[in-house]
PDB file with one MODEL, atoms N, CA, C and O in Angstrom:
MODEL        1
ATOM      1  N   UNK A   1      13.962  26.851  14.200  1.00  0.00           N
ATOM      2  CA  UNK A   1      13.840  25.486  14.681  1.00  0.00           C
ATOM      3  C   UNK A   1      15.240  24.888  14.819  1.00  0.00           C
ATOM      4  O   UNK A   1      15.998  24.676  13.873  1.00  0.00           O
ATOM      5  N   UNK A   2      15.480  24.655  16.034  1.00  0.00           N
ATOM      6  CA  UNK A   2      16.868  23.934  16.426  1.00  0.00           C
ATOM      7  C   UNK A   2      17.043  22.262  15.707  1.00  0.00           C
ATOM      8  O   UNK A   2      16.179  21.390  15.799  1.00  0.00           O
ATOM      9  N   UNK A   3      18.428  22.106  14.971  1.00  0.00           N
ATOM     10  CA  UNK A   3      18.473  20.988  14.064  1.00  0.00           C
ATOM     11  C   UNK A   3      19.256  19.995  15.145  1.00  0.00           C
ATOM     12  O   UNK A   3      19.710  20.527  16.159  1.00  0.00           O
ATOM     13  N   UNK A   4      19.400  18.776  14.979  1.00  0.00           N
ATOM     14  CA  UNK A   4      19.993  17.901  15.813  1.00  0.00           C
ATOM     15  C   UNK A   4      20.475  17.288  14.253  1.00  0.00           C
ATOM     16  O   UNK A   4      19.902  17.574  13.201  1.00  0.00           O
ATOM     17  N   UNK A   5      21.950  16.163  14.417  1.00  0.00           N
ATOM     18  CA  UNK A   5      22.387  15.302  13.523  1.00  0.00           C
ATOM     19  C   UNK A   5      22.194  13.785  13.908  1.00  0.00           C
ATOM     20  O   UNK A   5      22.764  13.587  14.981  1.00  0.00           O
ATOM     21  N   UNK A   6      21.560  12.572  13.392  1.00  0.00           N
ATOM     22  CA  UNK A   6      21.672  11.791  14.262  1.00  0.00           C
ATOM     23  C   UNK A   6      22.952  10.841  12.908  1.00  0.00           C
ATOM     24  O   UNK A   6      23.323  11.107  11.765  1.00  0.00           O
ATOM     25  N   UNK A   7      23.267   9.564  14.026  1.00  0.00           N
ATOM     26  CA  UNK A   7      24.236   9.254  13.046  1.00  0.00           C
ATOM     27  C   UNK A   7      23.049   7.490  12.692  1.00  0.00           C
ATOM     28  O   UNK A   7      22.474   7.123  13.716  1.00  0.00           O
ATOM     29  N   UNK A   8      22.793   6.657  11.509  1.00  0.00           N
ATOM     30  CA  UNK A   8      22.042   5.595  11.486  1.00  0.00           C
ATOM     31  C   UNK A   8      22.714   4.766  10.801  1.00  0.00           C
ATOM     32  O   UNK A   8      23.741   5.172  10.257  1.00  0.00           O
ATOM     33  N   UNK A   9      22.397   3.692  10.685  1.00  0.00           N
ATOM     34  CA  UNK A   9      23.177   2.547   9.852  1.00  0.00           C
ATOM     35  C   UNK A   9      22.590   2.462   8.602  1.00  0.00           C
ATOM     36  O   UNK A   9      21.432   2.880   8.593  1.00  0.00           O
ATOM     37  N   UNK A  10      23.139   1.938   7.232  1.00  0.00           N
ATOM     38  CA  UNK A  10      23.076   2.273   6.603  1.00  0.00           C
ATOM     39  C   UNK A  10      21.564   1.515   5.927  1.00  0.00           C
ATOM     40  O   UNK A  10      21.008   1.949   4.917  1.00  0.00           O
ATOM     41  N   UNK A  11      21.093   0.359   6.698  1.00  0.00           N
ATOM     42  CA  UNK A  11      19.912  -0.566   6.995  1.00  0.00           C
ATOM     43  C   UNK A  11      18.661   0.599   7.053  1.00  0.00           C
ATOM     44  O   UNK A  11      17.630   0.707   6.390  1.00  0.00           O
ATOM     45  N   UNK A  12      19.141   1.279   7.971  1.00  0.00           N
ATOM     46  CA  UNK A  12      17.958   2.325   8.503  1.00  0.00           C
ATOM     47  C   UNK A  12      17.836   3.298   7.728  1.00  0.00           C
ATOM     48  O   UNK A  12      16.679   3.720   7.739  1.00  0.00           O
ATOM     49  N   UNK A  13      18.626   3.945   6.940  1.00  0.00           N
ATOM     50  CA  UNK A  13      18.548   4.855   5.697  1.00  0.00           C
ATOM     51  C   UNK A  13      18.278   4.546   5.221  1.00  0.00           C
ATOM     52  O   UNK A  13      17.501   5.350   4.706  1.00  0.00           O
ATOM     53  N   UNK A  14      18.219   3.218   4.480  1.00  0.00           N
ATOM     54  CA  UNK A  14      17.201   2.467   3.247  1.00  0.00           C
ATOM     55  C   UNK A  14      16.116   2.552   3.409  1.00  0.00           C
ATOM     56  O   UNK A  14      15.353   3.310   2.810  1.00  0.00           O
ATOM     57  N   UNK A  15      15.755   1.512   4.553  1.00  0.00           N
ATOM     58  CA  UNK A  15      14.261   2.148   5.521  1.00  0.00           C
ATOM     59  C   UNK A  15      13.353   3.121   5.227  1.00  0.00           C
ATOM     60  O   UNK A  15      12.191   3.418   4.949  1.00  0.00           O
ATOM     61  N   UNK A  16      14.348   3.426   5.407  1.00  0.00           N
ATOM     62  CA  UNK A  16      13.461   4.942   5.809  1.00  0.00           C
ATOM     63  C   UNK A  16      13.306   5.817   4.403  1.00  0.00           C
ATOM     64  O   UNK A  16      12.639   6.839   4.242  1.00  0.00           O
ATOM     65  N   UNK A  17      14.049   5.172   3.523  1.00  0.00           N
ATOM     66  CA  UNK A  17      14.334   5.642   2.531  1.00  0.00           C
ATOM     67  C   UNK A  17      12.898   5.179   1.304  1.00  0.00           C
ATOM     68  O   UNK A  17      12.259   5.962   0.601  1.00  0.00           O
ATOM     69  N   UNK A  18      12.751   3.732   1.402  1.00  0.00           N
ATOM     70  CA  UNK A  18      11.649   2.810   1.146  1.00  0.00           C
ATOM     71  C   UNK A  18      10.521   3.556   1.663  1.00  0.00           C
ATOM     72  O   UNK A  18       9.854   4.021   0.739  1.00  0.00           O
ATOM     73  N   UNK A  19      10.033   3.861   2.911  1.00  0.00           N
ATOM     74  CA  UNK A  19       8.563   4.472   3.067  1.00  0.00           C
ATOM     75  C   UNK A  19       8.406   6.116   2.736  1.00  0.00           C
ATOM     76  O   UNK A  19       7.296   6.649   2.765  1.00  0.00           O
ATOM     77  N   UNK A  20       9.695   6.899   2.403  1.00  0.00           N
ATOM     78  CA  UNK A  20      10.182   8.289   2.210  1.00  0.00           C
ATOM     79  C   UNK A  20       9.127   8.441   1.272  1.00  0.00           C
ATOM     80  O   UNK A  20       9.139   7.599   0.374  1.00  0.00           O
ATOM     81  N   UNK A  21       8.047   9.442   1.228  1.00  0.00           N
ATOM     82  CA  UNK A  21       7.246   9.673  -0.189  1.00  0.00           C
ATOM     83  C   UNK A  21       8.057  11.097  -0.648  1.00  0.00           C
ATOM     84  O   UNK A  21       8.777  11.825   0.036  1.00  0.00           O
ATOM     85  N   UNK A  22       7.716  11.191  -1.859  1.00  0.00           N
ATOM     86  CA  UNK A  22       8.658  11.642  -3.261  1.00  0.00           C
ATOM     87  C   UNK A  22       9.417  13.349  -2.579  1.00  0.00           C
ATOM     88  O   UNK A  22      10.622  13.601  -2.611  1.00  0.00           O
ATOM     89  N   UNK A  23       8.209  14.399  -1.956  1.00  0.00           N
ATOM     90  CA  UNK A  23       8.390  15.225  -1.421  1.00  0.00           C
ATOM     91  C   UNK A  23       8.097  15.286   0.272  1.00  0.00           C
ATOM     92  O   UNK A  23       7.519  16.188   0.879  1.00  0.00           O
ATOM     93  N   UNK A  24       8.701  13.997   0.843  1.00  0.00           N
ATOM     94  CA  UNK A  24       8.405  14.052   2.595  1.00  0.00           C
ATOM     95  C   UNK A  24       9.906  14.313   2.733  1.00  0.00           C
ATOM     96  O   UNK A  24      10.687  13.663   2.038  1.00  0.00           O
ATOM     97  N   UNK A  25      10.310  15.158   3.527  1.00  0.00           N
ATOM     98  CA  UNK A  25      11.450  14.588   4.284  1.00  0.00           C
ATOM     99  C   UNK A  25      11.759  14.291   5.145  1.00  0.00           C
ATOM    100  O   UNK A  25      10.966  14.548   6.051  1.00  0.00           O
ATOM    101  N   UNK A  26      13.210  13.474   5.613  1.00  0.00           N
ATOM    102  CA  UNK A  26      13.433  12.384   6.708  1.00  0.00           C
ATOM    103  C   UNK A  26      12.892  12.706   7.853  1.00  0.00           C
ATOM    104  O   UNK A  26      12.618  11.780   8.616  1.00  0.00           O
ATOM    105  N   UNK A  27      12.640  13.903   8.207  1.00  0.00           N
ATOM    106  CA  UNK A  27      11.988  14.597   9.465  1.00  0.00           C
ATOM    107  C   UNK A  27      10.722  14.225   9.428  1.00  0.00           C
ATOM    108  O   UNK A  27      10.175  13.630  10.357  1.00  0.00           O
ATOM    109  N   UNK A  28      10.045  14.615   8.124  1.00  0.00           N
ATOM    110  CA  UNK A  28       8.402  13.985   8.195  1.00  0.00           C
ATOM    111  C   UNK A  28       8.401  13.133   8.122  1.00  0.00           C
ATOM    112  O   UNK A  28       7.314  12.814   8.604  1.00  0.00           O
ATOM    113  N   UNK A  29       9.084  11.919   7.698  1.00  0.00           N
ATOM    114  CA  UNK A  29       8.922  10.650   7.570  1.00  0.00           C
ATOM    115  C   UNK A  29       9.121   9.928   8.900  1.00  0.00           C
ATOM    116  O   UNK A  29       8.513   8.865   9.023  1.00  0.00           O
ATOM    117  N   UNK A  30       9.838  10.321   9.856  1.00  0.00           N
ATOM    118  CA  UNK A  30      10.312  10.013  11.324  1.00  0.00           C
ATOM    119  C   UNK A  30       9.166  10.539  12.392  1.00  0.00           C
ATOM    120  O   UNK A  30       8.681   9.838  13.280  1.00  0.00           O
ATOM    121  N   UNK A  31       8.831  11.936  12.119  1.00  0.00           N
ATOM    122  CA  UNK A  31       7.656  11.722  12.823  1.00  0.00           C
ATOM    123  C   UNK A  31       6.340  11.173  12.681  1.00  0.00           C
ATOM    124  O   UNK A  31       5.472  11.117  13.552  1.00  0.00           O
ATOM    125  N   UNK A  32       6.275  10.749  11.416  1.00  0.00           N
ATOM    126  CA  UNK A  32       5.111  10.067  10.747  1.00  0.00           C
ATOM    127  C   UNK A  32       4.896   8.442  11.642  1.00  0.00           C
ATOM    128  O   UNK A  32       3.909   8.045  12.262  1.00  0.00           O
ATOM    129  N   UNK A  33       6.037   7.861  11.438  1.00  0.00           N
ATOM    130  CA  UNK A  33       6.170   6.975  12.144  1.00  0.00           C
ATOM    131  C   UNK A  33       6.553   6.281  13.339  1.00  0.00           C
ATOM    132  O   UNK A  33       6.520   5.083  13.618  1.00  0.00           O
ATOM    133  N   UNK A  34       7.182   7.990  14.435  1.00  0.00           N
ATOM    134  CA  UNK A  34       6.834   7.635  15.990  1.00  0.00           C
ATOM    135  C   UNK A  34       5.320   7.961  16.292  1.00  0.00           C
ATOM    136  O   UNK A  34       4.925   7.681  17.424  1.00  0.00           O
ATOM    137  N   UNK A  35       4.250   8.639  15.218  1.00  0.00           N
ATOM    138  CA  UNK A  35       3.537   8.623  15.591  1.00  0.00           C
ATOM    139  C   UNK A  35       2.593   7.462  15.004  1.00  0.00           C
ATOM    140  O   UNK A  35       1.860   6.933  15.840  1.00  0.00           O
ATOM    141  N   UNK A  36       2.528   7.106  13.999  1.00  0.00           N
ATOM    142  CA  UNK A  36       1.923   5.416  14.132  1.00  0.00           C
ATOM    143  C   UNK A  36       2.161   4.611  15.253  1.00  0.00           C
ATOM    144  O   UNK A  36       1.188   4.132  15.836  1.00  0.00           O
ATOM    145  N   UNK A  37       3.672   4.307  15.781  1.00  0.00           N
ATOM    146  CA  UNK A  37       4.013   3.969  16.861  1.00  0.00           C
ATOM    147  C   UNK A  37       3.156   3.526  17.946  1.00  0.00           C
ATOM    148  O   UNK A  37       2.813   2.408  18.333  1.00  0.00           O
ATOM    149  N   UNK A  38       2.769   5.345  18.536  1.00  0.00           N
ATOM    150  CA  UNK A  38       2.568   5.415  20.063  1.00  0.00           C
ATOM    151  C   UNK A  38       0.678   5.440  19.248  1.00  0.00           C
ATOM    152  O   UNK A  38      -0.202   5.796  20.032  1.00  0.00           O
ATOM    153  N   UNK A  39       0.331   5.155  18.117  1.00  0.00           N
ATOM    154  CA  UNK A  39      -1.061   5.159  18.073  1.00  0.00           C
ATOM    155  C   UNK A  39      -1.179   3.923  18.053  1.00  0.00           C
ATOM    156  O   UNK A  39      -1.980   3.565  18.916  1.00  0.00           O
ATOM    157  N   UNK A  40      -0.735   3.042  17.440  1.00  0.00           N
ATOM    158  CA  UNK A  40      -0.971   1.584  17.673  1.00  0.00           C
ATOM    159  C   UNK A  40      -1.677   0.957  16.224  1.00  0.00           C
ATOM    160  O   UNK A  40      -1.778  -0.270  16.204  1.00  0.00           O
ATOM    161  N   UNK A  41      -2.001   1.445  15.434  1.00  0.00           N
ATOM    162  CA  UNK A  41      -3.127   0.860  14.774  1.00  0.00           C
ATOM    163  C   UNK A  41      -2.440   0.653  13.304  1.00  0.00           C
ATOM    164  O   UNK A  41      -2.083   1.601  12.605  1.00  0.00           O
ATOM    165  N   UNK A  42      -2.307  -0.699  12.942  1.00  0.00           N
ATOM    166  CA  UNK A  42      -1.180  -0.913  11.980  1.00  0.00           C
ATOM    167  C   UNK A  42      -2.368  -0.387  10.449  1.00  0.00           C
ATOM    168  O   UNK A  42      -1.870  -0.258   9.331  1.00  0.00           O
ATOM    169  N   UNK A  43      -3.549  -0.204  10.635  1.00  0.00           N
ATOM    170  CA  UNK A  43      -4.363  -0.260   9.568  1.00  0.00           C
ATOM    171  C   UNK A  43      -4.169   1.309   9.216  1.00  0.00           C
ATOM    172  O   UNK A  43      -3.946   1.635   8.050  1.00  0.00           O
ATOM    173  N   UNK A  44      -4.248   2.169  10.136  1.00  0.00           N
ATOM    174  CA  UNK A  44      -3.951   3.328  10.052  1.00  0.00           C
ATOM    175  C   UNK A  44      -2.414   3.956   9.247  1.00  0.00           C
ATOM    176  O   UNK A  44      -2.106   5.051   8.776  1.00  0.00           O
ATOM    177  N   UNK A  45      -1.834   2.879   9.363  1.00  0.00           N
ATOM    178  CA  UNK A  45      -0.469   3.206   9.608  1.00  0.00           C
ATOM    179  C   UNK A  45       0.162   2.719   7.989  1.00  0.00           C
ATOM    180  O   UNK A  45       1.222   2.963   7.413  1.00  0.00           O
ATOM    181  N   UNK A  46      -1.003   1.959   7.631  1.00  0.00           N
ATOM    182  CA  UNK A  46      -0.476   1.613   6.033  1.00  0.00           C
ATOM    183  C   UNK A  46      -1.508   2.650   4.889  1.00  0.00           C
ATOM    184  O   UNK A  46      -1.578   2.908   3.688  1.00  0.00           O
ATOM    185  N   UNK A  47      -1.939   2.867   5.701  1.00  0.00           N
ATOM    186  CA  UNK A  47      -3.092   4.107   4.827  1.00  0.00           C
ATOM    187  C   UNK A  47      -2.143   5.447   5.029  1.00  0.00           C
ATOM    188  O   UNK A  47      -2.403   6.480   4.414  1.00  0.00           O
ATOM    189  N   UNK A  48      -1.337   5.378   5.683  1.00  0.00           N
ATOM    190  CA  UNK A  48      -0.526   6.911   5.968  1.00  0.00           C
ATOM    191  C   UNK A  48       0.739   6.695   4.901  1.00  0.00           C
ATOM    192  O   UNK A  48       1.233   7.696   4.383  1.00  0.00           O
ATOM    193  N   UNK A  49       1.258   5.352   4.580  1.00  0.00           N
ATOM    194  CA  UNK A  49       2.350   5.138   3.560  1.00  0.00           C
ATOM    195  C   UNK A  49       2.023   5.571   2.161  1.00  0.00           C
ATOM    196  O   UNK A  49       0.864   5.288   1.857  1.00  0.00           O
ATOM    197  N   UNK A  50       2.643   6.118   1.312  1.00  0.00           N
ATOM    198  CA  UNK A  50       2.670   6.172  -0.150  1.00  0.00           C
ATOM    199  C   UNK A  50       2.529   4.550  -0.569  1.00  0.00           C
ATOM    200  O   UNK A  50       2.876   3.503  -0.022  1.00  0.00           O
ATOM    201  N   UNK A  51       1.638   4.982  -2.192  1.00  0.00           N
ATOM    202  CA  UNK A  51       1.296   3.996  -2.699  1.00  0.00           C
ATOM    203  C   UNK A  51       2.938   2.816  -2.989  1.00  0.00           C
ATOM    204  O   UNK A  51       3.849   3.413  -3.564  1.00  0.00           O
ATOM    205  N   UNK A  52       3.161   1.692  -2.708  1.00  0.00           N
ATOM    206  CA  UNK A  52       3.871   0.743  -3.364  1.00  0.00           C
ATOM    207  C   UNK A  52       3.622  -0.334  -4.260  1.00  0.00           C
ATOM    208  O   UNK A  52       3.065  -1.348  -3.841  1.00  0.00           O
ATOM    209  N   UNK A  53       3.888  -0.251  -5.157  1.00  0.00           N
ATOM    210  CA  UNK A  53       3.873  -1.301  -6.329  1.00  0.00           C
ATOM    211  C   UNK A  53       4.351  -2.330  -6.086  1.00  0.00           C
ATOM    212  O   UNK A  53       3.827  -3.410  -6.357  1.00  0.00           O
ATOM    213  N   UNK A  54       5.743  -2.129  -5.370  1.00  0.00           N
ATOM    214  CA  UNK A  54       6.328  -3.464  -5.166  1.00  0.00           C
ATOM    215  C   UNK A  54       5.663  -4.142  -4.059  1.00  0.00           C
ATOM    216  O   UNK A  54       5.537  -5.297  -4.464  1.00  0.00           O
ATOM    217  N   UNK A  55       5.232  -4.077  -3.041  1.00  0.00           N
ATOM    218  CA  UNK A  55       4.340  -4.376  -2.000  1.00  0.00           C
ATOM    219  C   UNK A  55       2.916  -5.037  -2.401  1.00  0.00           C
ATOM    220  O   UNK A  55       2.428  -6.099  -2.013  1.00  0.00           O
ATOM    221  N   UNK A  56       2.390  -4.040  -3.328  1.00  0.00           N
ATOM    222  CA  UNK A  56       0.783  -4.589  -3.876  1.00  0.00           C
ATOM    223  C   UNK A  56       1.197  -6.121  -4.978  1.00  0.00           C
ATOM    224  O   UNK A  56       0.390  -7.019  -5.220  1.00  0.00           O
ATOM    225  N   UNK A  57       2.419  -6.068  -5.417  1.00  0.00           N
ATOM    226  CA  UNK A  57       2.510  -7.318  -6.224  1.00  0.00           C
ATOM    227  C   UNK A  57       2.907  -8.541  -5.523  1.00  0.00           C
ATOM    228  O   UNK A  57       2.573  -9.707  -5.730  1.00  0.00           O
ATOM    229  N   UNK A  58       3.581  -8.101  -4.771  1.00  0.00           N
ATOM    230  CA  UNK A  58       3.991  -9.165  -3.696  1.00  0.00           C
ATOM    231  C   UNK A  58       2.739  -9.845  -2.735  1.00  0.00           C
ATOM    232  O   UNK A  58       2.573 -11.005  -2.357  1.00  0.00           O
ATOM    233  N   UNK A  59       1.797  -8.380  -2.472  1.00  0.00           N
ATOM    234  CA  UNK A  59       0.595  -9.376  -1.645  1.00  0.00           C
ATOM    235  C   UNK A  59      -0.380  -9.803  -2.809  1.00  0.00           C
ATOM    236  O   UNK A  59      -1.169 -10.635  -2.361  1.00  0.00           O
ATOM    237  N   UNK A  60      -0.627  -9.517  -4.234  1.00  0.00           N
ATOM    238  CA  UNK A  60      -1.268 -10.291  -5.140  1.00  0.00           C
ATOM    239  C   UNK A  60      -0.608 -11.323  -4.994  1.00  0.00           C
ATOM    240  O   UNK A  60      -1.071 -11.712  -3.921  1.00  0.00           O
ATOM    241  N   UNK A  61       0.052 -11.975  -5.250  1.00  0.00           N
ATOM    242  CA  UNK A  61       1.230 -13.378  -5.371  1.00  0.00           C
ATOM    243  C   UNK A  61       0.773 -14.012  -4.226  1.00  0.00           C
ATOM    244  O   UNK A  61      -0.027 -14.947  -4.259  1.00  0.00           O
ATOM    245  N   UNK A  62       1.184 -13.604  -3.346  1.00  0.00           N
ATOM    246  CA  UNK A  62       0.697 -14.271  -2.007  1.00  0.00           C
ATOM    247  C   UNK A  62      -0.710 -14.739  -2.001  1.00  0.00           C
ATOM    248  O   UNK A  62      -0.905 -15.943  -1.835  1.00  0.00           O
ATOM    249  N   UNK A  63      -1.924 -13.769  -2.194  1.00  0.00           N
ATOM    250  CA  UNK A  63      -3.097 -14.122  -2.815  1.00  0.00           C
ATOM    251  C   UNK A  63      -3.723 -14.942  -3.375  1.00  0.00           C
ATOM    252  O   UNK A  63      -4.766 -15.537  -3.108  1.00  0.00           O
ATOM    253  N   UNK A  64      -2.579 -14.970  -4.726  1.00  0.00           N
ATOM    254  CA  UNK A  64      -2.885 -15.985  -5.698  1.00  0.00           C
ATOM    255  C   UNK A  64      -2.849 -17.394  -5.524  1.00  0.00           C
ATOM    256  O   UNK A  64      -3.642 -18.282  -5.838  1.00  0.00           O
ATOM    257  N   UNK A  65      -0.908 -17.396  -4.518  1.00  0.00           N
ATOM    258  CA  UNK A  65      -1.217 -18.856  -3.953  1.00  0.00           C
ATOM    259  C   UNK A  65      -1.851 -19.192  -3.096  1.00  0.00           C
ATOM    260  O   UNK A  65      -2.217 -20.363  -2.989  1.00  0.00           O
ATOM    261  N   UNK A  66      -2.139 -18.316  -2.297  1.00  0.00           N
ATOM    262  CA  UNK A  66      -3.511 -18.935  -1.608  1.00  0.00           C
ATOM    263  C   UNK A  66      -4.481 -19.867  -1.597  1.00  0.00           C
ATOM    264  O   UNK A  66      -4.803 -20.841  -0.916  1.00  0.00           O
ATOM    265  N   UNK A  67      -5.036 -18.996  -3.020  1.00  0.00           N
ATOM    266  CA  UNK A  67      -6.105 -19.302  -3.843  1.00  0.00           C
ATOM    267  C   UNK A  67      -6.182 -20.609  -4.489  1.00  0.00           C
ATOM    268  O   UNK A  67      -7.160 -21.259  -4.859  1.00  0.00           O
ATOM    269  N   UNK A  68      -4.762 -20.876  -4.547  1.00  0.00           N
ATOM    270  CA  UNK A  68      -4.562 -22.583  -5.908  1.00  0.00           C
ATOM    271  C   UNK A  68      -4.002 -23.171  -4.542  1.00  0.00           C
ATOM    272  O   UNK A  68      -3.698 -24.358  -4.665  1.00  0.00           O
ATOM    273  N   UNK A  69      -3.805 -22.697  -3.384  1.00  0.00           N
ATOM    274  CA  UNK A  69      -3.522 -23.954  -2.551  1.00  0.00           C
ATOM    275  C   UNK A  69      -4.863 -24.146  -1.791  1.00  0.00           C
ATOM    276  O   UNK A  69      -5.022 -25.226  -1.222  1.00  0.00           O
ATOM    277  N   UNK A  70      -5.675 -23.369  -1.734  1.00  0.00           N
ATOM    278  CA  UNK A  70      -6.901 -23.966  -1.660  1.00  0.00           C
ATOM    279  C   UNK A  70      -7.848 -24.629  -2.740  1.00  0.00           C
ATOM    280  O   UNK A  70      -8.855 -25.155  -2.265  1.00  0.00           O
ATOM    281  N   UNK A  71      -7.759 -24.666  -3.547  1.00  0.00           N
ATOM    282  CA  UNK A  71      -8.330 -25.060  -4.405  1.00  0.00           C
ATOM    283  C   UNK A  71      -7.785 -26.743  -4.338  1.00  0.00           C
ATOM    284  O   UNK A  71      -8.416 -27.783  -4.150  1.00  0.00           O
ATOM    285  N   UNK A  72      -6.194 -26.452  -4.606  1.00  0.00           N
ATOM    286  CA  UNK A  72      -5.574 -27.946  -5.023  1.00  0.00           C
ATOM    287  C   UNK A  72      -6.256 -28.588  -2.934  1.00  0.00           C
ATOM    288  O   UNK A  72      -6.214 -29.819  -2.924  1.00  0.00           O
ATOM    289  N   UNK A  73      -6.587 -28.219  -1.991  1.00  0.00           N
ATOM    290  CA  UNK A  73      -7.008 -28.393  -1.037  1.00  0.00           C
ATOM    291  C   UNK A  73      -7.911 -29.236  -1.080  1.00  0.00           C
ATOM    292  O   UNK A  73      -7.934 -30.307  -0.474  1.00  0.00           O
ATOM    293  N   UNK A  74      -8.938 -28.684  -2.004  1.00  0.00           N
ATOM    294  CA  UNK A  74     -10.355 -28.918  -2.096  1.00  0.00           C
ATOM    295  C   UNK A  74     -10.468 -30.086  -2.819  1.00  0.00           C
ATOM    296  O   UNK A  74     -11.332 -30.906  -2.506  1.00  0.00           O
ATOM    297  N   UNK A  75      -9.670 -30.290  -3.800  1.00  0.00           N
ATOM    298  CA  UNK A  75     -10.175 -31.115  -4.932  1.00  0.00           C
ATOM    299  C   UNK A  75      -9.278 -32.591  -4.367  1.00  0.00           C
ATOM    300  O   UNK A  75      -9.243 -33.479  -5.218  1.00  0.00           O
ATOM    301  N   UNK A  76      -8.775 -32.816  -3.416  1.00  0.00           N
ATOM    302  CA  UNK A  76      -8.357 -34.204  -3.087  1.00  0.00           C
ATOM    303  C   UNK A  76      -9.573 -34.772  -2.927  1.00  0.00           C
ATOM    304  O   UNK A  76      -9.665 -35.964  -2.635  1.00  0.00           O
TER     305      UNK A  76
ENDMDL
END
C-alpha cells in the first residue's frame, strides 16, 4: 500500500487526535470521517465515535440547565 505524508496544523492533530479511539489510526480515523461526510447523517456519525466522558458531562450540564430554566419558566 503506497503511503502519502500530509503536512496539518497543529489544531487538526488535536482533532483528530480527540475523536482517535485508543487502537484506530490516523488513517482509520480519516477515513472514518470522509466517510460520515459524504453519508450525511450526523446520528450515524456519533454512534461511529468512541465513548467520551468529557462530551456526555458537558451535554448532562446543558440538560440540567435546561431543566431549572424551565422550571424557574414555569413557576413565574
Amino acid at each position: 500500500m503506497a503511503h502519502k505524508t500530509l503536512t496539518i496544523s497543529e489544531e487538526a492533530y488535536n482533532a483528530l487526535s480527540m475523536v482517535k479511539g485508543k487502537d484506530e489510526s490516523f488513517t482509520k480515523v480519516i477515513l472514518r470521517l470522509a466517510k460520515r461526510r459524504s453519508s450525511g447523517d450526523l446520528l450515524d456519525y456519533v454512534r461511529s465515535m468512541p465513548p467520551n466522558e468529557e462530551l456526555a458531562s458537558a451535554i448532562e450540564r446543558v440538560l440540567e440547565k435546561r431543566k431549572f430554566i424551565r422550571l424557574r419558566a414555569s413557576g413565574r
